[in-house]
N, CA, C and O atoms as a Tripos MOL2 file, in Angstrom:
@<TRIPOS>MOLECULE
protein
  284   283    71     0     0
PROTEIN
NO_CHARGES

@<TRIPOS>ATOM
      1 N           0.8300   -1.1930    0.0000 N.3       1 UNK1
      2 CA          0.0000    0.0000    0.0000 C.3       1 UNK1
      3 C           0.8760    1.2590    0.0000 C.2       1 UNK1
      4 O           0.4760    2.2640   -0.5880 O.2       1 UNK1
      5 N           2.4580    1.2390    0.8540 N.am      2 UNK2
      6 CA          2.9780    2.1910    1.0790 C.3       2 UNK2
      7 C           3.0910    2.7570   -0.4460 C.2       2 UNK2
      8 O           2.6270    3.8460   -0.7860 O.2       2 UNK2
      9 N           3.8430    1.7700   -1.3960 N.am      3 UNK3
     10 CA          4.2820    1.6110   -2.6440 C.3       3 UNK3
     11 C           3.5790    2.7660   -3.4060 C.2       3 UNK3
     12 O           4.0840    3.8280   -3.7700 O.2       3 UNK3
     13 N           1.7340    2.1390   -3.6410 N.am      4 UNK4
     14 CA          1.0610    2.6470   -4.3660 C.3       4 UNK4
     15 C           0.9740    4.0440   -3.9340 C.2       4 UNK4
     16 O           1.1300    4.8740   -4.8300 O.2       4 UNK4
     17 N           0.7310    4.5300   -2.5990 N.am      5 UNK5
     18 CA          0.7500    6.0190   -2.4030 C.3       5 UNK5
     19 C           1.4820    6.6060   -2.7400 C.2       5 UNK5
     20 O           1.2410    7.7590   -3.0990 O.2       5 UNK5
     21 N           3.0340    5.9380   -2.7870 N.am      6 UNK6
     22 CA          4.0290    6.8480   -3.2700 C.3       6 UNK6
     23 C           3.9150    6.8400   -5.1460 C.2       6 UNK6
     24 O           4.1540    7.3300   -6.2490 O.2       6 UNK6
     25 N           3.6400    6.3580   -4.7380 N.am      7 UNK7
     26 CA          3.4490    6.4730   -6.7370 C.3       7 UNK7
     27 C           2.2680    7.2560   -7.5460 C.2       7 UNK7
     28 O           2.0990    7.7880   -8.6430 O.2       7 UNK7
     29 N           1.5120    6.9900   -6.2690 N.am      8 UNK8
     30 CA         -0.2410    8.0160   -6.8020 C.3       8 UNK8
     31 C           0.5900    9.6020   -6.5470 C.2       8 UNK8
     32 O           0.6610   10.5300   -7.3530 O.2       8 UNK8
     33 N           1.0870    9.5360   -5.3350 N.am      9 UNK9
     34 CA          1.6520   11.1030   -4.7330 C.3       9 UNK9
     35 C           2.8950   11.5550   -6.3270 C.2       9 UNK9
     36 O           2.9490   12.6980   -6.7790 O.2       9 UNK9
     37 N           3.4720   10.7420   -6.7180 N.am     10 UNK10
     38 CA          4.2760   10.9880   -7.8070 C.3      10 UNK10
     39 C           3.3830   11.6610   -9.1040 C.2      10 UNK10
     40 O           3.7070   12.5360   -9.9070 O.2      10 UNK10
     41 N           2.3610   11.0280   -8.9870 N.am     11 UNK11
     42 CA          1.5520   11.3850  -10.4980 C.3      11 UNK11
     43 C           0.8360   12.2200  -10.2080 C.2      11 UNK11
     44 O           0.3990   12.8170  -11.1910 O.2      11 UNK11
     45 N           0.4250   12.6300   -9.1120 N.am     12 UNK12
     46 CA         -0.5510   14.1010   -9.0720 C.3      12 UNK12
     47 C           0.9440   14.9740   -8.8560 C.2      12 UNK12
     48 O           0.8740   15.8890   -9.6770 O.2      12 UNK12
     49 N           2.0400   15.0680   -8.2330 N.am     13 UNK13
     50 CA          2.6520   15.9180   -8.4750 C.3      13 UNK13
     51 C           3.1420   16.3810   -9.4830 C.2      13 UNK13
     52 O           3.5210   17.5520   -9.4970 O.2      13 UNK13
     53 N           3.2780   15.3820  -10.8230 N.am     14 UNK14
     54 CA          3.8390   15.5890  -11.9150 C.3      14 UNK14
     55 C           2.3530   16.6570  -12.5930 C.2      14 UNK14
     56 O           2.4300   17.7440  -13.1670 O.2      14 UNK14
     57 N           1.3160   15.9830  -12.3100 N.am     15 UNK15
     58 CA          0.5130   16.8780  -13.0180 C.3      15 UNK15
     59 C           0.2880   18.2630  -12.4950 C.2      15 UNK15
     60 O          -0.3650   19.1800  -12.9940 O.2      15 UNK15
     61 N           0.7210   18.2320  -11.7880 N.am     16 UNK16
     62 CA          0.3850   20.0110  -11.0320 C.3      16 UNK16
     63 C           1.5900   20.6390  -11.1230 C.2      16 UNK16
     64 O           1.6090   21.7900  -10.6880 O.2      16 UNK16
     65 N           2.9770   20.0350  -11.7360 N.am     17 UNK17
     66 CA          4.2570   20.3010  -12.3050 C.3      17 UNK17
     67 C           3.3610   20.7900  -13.6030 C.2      17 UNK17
     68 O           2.7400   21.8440  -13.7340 O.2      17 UNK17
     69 N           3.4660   19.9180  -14.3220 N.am     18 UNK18
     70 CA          2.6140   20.4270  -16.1490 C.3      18 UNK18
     71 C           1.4570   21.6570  -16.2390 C.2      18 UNK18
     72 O           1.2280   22.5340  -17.0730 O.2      18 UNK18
     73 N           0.8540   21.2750  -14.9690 N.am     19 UNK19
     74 CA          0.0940   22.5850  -14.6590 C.3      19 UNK19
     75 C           0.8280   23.7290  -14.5980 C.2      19 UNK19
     76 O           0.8300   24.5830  -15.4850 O.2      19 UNK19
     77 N           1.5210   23.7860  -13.4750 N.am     20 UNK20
     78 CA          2.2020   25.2330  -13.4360 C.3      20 UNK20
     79 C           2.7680   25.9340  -14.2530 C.2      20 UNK20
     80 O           2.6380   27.1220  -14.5480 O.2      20 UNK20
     81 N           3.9340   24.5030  -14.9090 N.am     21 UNK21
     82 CA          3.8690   25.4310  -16.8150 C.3      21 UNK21
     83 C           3.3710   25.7010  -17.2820 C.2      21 UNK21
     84 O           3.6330   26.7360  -17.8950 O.2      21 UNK21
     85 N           2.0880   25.0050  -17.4700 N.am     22 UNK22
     86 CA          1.0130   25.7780  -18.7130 C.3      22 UNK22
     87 C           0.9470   26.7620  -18.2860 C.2      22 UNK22
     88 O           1.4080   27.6310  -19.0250 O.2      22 UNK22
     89 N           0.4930   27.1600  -17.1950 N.am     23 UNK23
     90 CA          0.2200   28.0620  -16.4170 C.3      23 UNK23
     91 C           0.9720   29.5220  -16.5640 C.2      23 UNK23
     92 O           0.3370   30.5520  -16.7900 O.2      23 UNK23
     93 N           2.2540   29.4860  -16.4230 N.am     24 UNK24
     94 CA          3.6060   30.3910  -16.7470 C.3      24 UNK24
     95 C           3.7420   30.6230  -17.9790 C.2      24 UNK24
     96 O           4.2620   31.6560  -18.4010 O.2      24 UNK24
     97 N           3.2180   29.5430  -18.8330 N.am     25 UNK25
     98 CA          3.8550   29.7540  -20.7430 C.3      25 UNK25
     99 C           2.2310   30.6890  -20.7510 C.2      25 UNK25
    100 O           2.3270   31.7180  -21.4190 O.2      25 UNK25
    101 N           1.0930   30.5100  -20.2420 N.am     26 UNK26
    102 CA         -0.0410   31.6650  -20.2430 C.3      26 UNK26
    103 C           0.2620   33.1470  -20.4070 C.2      26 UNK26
    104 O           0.0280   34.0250  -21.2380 O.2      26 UNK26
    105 N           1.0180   33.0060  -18.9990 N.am     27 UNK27
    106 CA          1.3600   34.2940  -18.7240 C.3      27 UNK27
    107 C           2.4810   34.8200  -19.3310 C.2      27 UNK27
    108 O           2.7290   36.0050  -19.5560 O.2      27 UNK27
    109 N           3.2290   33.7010  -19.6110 N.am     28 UNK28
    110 CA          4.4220   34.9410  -20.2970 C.3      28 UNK28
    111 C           4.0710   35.4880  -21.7890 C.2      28 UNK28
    112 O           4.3880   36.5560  -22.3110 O.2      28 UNK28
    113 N           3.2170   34.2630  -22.3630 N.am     29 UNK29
    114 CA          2.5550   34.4450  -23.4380 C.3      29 UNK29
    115 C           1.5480   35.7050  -23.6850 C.2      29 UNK29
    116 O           1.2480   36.1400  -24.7970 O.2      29 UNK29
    117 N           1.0670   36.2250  -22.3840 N.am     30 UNK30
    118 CA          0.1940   37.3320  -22.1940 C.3      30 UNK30
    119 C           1.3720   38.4360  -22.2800 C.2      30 UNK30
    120 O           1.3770   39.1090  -23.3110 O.2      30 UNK30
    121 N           2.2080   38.6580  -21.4720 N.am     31 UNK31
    122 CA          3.1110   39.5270  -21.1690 C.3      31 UNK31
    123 C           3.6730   39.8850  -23.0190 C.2      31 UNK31
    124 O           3.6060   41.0480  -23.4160 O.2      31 UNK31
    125 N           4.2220   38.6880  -24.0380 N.am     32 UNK32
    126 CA          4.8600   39.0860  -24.9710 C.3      32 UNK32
    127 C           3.8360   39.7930  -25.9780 C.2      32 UNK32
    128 O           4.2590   40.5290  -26.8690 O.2      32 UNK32
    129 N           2.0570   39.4620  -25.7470 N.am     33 UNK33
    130 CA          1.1020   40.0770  -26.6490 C.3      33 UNK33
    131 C           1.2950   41.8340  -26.2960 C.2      33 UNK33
    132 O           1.4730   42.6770  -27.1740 O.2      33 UNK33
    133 N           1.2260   42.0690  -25.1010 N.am     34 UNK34
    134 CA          1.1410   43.0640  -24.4420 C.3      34 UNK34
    135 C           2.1950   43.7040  -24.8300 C.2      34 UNK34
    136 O           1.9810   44.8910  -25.0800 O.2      34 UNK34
    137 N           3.7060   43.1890  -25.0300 N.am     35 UNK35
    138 CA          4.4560   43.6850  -25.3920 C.3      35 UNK35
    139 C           4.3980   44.2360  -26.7820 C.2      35 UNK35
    140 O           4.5820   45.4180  -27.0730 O.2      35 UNK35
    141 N           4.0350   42.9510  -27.8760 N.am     36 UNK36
    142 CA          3.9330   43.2120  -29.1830 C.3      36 UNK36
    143 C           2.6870   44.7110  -29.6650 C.2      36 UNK36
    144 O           2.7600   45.3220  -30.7320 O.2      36 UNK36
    145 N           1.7950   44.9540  -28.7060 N.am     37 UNK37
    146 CA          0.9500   45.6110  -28.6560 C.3      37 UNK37
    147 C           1.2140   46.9180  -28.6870 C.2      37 UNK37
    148 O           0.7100   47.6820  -29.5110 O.2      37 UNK37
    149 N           2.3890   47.4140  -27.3810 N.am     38 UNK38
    150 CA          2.6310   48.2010  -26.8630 C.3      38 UNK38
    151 C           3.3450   49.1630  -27.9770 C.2      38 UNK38
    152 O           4.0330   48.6280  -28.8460 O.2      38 UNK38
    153 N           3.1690   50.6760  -27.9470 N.am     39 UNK39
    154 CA          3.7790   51.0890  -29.1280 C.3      39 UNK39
    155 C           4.9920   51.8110  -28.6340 C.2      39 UNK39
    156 O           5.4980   52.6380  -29.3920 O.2      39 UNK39
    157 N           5.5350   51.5940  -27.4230 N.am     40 UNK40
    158 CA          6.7560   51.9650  -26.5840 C.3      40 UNK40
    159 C           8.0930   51.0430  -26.9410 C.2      40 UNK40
    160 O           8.3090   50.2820  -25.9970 O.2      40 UNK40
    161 N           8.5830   50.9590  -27.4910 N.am     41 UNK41
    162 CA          9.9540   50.0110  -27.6810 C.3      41 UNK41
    163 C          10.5420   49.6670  -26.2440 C.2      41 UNK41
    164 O          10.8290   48.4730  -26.1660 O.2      41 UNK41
    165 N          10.7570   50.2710  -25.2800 N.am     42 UNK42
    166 CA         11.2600   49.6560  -24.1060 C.3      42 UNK42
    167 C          10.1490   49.4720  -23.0800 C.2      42 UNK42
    168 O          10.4160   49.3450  -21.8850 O.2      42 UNK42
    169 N           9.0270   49.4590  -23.5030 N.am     43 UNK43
    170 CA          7.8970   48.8260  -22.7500 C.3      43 UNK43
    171 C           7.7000   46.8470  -23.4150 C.2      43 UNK43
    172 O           7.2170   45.7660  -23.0800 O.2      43 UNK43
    173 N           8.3490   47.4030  -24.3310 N.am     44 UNK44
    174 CA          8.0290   45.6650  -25.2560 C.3      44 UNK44
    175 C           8.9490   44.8710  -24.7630 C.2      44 UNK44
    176 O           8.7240   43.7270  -24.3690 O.2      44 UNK44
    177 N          10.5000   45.6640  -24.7530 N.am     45 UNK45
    178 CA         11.4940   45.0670  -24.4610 C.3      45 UNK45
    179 C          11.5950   44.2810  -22.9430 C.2      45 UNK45
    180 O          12.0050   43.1420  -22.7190 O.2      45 UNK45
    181 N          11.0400   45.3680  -21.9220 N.am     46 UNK46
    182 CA         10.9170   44.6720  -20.9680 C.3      46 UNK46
    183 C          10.1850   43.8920  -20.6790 C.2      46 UNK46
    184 O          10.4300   43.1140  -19.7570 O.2      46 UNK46
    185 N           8.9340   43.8470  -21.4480 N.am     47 UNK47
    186 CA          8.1900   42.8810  -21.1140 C.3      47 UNK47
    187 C           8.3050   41.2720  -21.4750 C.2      47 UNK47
    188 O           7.9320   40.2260  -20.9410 O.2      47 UNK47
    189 N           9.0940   41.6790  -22.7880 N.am     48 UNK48
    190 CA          9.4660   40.2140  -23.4250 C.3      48 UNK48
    191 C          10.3880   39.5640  -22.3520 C.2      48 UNK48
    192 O          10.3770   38.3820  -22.0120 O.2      48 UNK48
    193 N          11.4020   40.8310  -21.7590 N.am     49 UNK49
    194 CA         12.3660   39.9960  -20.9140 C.3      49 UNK49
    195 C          12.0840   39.2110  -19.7780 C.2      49 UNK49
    196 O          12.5690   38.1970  -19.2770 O.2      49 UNK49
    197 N          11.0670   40.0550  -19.4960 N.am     50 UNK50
    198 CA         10.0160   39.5390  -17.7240 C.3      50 UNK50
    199 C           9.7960   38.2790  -18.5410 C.2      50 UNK50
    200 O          10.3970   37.3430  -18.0130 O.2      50 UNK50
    201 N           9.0170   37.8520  -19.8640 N.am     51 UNK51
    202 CA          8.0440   36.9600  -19.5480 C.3      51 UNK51
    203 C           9.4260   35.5040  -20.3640 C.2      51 UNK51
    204 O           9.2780   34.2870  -20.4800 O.2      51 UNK51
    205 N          10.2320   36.1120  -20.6240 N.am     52 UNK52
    206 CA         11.6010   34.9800  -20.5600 C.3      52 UNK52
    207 C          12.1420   34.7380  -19.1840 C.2      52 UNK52
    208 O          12.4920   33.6180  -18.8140 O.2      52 UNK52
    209 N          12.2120   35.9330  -18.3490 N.am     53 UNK53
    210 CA         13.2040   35.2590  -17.4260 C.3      53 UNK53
    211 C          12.2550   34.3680  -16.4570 C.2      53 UNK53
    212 O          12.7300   33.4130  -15.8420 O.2      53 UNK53
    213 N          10.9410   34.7190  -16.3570 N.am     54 UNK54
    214 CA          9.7730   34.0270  -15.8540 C.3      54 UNK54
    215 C           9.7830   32.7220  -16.4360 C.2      54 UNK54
    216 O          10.0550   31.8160  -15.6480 O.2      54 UNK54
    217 N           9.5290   32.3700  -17.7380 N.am     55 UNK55
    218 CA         10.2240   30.6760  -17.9260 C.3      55 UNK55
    219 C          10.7210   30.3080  -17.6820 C.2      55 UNK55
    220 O          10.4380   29.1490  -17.3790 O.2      55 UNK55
    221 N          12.3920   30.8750  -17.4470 N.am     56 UNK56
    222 CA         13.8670   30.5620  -17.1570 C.3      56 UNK56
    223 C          13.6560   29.7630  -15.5090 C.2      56 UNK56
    224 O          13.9930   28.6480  -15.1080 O.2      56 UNK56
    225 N          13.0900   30.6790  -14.9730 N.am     57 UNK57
    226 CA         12.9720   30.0950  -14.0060 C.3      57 UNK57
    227 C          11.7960   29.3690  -13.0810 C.2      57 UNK57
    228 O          11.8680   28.8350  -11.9740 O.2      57 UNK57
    229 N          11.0410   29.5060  -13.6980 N.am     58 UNK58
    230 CA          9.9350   28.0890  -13.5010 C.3      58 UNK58
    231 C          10.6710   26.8510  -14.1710 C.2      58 UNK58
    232 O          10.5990   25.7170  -13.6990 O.2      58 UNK58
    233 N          11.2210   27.1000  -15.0520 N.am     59 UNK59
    234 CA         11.1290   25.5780  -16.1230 C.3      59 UNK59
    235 C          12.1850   25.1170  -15.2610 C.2      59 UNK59
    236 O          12.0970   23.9330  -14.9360 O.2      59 UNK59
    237 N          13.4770   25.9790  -14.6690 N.am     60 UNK60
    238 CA         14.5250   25.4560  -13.9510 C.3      60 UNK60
    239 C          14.0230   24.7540  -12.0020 C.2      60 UNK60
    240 O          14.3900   23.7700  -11.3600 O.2      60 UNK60
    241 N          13.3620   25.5450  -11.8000 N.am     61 UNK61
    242 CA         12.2830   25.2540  -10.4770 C.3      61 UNK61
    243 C          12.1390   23.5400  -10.5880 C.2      61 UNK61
    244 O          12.6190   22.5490  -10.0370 O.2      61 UNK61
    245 N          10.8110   23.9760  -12.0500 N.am     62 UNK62
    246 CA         10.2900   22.5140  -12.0660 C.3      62 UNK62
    247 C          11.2280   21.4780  -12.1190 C.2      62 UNK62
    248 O          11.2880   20.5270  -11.3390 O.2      62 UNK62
    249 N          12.2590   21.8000  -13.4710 N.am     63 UNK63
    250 CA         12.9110   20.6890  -13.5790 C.3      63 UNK63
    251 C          13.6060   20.2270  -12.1570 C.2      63 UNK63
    252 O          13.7460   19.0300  -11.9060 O.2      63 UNK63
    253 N          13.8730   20.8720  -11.5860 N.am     64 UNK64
    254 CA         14.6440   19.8980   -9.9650 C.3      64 UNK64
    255 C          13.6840   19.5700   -9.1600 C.2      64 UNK64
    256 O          13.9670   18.9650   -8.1260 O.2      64 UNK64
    257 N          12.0810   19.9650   -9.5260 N.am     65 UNK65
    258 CA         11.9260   19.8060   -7.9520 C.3      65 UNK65
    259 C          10.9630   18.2350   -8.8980 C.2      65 UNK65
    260 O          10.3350   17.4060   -8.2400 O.2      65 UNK65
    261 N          11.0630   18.1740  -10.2590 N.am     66 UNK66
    262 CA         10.9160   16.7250  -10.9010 C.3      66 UNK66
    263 C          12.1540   15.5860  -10.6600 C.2      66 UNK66
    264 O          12.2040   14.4240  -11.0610 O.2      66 UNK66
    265 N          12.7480   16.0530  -10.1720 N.am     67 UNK67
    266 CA         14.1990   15.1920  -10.0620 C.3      67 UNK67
    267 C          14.0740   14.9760   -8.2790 C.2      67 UNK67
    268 O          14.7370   14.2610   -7.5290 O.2      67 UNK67
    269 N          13.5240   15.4300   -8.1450 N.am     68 UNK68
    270 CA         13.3410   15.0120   -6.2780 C.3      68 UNK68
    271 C          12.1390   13.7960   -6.0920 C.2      68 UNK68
    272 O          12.0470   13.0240   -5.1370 O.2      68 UNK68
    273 N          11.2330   13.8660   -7.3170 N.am     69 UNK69
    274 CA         10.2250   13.3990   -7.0850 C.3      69 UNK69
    275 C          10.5180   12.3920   -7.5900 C.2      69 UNK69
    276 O           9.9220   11.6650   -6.7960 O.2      69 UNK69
    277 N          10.9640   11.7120   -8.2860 N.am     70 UNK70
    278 CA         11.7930   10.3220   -9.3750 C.3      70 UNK70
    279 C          12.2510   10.0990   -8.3150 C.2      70 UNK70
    280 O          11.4570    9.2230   -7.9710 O.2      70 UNK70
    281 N          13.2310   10.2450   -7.1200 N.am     71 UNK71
    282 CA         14.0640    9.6330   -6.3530 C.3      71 UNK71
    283 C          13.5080    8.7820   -5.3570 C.2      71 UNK71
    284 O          14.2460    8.1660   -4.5880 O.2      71 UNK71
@<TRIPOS>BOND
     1     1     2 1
     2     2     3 1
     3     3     4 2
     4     3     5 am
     5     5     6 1
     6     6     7 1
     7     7     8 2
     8     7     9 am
     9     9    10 1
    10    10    11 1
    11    11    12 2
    12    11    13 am
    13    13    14 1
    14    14    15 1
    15    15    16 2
    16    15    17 am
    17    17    18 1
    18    18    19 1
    19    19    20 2
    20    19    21 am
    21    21    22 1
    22    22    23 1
    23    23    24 2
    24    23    25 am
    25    25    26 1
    26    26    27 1
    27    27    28 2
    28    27    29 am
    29    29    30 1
    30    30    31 1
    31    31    32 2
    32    31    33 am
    33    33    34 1
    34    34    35 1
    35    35    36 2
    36    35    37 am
    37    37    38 1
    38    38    39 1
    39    39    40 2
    40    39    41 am
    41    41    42 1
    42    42    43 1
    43    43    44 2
    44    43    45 am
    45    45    46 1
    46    46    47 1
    47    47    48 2
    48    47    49 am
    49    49    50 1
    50    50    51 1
    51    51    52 2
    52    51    53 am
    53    53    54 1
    54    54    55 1
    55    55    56 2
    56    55    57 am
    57    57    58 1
    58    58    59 1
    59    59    60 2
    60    59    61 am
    61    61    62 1
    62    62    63 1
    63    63    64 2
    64    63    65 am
    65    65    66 1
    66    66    67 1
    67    67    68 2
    68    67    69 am
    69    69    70 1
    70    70    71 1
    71    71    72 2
    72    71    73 am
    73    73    74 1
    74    74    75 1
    75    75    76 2
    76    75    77 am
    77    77    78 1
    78    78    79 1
    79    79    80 2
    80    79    81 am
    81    81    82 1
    82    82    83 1
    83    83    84 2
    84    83    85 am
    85    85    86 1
    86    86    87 1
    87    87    88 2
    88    87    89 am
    89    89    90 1
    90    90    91 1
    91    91    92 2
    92    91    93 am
    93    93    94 1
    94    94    95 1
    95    95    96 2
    96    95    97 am
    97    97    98 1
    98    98    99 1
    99    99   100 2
   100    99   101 am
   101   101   102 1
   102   102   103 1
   103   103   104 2
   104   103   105 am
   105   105   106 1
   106   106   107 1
   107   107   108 2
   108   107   109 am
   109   109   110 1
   110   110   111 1
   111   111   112 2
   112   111   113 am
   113   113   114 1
   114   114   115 1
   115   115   116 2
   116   115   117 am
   117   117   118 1
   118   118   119 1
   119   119   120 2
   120   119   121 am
   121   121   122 1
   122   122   123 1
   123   123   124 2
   124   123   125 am
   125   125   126 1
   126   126   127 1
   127   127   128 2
   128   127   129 am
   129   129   130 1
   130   130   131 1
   131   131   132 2
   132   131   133 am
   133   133   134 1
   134   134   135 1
   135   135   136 2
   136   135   137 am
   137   137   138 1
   138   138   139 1
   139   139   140 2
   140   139   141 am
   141   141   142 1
   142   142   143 1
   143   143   144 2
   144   143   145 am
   145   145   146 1
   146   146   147 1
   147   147   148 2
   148   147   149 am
   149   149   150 1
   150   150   151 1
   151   151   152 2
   152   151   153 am
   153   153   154 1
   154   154   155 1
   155   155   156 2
   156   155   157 am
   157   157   158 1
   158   158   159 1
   159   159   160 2
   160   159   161 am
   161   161   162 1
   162   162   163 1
   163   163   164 2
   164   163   165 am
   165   165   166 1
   166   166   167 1
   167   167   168 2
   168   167   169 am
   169   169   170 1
   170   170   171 1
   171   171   172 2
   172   171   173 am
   173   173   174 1
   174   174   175 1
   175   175   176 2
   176   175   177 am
   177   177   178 1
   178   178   179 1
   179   179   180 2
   180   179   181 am
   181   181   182 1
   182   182   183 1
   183   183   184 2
   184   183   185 am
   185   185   186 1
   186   186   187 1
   187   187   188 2
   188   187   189 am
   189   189   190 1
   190   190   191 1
   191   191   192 2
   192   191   193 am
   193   193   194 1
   194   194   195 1
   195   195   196 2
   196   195   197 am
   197   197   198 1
   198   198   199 1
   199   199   200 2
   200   199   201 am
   201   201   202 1
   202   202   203 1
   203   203   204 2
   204   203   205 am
   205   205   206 1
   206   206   207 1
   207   207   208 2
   208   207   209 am
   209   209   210 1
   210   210   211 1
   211   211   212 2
   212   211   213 am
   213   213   214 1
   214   214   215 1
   215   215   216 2
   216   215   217 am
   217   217   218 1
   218   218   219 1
   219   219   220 2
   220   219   221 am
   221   221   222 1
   222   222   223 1
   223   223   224 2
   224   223   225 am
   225   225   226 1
   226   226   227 1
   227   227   228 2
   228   227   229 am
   229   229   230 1
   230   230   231 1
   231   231   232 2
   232   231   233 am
   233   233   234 1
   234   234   235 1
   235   235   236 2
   236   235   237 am
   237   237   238 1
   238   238   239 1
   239   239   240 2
   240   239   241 am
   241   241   242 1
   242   242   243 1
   243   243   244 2
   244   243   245 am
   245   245   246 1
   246   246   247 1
   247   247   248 2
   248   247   249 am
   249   249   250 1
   250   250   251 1
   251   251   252 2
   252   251   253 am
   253   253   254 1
   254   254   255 1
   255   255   256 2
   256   255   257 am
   257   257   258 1
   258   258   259 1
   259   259   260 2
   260   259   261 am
   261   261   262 1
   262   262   263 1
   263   263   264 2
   264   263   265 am
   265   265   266 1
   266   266   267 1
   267   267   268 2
   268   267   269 am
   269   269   270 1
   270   270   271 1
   271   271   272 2
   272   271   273 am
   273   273   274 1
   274   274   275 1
   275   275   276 2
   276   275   277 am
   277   277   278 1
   278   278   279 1
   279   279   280 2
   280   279   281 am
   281   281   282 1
   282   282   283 1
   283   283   284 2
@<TRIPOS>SUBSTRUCTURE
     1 UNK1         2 RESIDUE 1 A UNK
     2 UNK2         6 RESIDUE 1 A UNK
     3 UNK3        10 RESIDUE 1 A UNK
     4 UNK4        14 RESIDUE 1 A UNK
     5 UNK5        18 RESIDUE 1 A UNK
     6 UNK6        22 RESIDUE 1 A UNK
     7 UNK7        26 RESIDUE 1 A UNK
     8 UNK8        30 RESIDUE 1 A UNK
     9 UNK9        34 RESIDUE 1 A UNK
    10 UNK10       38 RESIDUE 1 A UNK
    11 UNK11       42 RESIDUE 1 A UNK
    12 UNK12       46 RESIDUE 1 A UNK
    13 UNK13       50 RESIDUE 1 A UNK
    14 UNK14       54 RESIDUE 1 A UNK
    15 UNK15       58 RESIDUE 1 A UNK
    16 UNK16       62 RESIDUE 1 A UNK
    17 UNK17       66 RESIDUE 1 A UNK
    18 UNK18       70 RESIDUE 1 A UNK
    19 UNK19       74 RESIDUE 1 A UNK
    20 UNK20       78 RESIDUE 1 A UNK
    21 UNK21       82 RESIDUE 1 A UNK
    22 UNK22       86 RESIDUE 1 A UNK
    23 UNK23       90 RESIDUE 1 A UNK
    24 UNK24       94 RESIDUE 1 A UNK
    25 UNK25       98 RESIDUE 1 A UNK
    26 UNK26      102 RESIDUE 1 A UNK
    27 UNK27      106 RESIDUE 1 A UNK
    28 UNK28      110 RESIDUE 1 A UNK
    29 UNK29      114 RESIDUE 1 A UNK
    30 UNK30      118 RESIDUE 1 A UNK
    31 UNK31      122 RESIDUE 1 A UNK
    32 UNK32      126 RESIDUE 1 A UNK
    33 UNK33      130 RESIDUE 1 A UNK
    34 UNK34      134 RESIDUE 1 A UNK
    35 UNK35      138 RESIDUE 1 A UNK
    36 UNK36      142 RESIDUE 1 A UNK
    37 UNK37      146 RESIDUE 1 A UNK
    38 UNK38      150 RESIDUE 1 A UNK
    39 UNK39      154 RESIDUE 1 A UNK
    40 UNK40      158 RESIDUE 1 A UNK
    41 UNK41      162 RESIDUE 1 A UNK
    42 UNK42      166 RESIDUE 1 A UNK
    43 UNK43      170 RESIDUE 1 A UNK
    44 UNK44      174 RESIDUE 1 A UNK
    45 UNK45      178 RESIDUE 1 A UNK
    46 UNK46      182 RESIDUE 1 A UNK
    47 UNK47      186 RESIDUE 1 A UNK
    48 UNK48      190 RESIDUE 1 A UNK
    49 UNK49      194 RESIDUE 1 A UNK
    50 UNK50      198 RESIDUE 1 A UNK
    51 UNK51      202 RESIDUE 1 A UNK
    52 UNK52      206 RESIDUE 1 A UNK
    53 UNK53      210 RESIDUE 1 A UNK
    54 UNK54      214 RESIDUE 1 A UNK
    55 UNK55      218 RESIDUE 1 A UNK
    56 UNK56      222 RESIDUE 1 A UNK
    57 UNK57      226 RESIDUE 1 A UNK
    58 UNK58      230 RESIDUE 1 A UNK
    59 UNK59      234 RESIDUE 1 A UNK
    60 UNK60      238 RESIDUE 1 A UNK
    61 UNK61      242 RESIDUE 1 A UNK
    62 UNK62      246 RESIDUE 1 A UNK
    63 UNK63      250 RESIDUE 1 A UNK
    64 UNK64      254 RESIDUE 1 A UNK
    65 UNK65      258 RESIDUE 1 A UNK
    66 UNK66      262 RESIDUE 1 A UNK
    67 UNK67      266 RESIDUE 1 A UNK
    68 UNK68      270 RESIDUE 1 A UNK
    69 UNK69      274 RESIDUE 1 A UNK
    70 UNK70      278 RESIDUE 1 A UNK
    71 UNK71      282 RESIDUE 1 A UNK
């Protein structure tokens, strides 16, 4: 029984991992419209950068805290 919990607890975490990306590629995806929108050149610029470094570091987040959960 221990087994299976740890393995059910593995697969809802992975999915609420995939969640949170979608989740982040939303928003950064919102952030680069907003940018493309914007008729300010360093209003675009920063925004594109926010909604990169915002991937950068979710995707780096997730990926380790997926490598804790495999172990």
């Amino acid at each position: 029984a221990n087994d299976r919990l740890v393995d059910v607890g593995r697969k809802v975490s992975s999915a609420y991992l995939d969640g949170v990306e979608k989740y982040v590629a939303g928003l950064a995806q919102l952030d680069r419209t907003i940018g493309e929108q914007s008729q300010v050149e360093s209003v675009a610029s920063l925004l594109g950068t926010h909604a990169q470094v915002t991937e950068d570091v979710v995707q780096a987040s997730v990926s380790a805290t997926r490598e804790l959960i495999t172990v």
